[in-house]
C-alpha positions in Angstrom: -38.6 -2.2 -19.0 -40.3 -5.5 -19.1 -42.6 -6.5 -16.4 -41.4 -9.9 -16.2 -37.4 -9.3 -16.2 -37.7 -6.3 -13.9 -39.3 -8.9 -11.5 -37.0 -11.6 -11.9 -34.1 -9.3 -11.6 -35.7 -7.9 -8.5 -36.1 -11.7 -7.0 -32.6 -12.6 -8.2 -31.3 -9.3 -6.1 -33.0 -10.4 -2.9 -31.8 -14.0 -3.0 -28.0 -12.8 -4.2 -28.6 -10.8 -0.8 -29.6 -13.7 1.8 -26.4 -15.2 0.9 -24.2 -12.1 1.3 -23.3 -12.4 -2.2 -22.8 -8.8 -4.1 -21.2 -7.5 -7.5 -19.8 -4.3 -8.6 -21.6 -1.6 -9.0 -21.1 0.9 -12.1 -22.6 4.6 -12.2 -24.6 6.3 -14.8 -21.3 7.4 -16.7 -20.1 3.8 -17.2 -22.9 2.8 -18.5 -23.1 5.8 -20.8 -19.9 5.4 -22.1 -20.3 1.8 -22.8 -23.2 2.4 -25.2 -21.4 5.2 -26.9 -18.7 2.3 -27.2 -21.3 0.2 -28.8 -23.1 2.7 -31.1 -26.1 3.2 -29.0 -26.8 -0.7 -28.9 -28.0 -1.2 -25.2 -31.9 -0.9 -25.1 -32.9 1.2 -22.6 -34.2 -1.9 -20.4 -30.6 -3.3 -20.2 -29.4 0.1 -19.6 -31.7 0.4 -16.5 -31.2 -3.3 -15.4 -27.0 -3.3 -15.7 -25.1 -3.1 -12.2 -21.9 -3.8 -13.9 -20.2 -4.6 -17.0 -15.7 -4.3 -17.1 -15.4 -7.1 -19.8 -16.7 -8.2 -22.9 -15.3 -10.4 -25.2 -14.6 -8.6 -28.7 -16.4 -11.4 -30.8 -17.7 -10.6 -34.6 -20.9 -11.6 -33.1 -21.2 -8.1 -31.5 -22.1 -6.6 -35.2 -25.4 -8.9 -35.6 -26.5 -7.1 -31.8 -25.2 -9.5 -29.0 -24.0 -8.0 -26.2 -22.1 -9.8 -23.2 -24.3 -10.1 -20.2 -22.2 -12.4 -17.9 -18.4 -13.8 -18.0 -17.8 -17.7 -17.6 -17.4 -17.7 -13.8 -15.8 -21.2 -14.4 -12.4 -20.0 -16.1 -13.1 -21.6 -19.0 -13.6 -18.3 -21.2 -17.0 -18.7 -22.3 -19.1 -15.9 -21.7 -22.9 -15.3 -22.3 -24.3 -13.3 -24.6 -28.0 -11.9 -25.5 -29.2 -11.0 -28.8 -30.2 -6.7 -28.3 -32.5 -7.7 -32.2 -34.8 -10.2 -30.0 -37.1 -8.4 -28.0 -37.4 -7.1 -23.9 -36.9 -10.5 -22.6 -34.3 -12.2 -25.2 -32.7 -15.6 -25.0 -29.5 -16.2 -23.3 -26.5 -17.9 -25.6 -23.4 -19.3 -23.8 -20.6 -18.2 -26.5 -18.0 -20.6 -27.6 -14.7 -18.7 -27.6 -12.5 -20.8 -29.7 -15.2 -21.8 -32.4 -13.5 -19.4 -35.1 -13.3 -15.9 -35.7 -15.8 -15.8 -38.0 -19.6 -14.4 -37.1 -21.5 -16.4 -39.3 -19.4 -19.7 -37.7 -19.7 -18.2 -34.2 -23.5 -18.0 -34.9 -24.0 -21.6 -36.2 -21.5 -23.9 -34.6 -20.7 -21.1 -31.2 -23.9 -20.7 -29.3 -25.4 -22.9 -26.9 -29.0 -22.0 -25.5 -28.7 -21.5 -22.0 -32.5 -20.0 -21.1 -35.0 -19.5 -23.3 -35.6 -15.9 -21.8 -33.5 -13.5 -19.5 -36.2 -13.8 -17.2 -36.4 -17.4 -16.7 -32.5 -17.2 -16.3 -32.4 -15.2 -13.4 -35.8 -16.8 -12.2 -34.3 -19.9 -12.3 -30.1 -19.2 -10.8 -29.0 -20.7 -8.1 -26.9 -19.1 -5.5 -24.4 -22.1 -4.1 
């Protein structure tokens, strides 16, 4: 696993903590059977860093390698997305869902840059 993310996701854990905020936590099977659901697509980093996944969106944009990391915690449907093709510590894409249904569309008119790194996201979240 990257240095950096394994860090940040550590920090991000400890200050989700001080403000008695938790998630869900999957087991080893989930996780197994949600990359035999995506052809073997999670890298082993995101494999090791998940704590849970229970939706994802079923975009065309999954076939060019994004995966949903987050949901829009705002209602409005628009969930985030990281590219598995760019590396241990990829950007993070907030994912129009009502762009089209078509992935090269999705890709150029869909995607909004949230953090330049998945690292710097969690580095930089803020727990209201």
């Amino acid at each position: 696993m990257n240095t950096e993310v394994y860090e940040s996701v550590i920090d991000f854990i400890k200050r989700a903590e001080e403000k008695s905020i938790k998630g869900s936590v999957c087991n080893i099977d989930d996780i197994r059977n949600l990359n035999n659901k995506l052809n073997g697509l999670l890298p082993q980093w995101y494999s090791e860093l998940i704590e849970s996944i229970k939706n994802y969106p079923g975009l065309e944009i999954f076939k060019k390698g994004y995966i949903c990391i987050a949901s829009d915690s705002t209602g409005g449907g628009d969930p985030y997305f990281i590219d598995t093709n760019a590396g241990d510590n990829p950007p993070v894409y907030r994912v129009y869902h009502d762009v089209s249904d078509n992935l090269d569309e999705i890709l150029a008119k869909g995607r909004q840059l949230v953090s330049n790194s998945l690292s710097e996201l969690f580095q930089s979240s803020i727990f209201d």
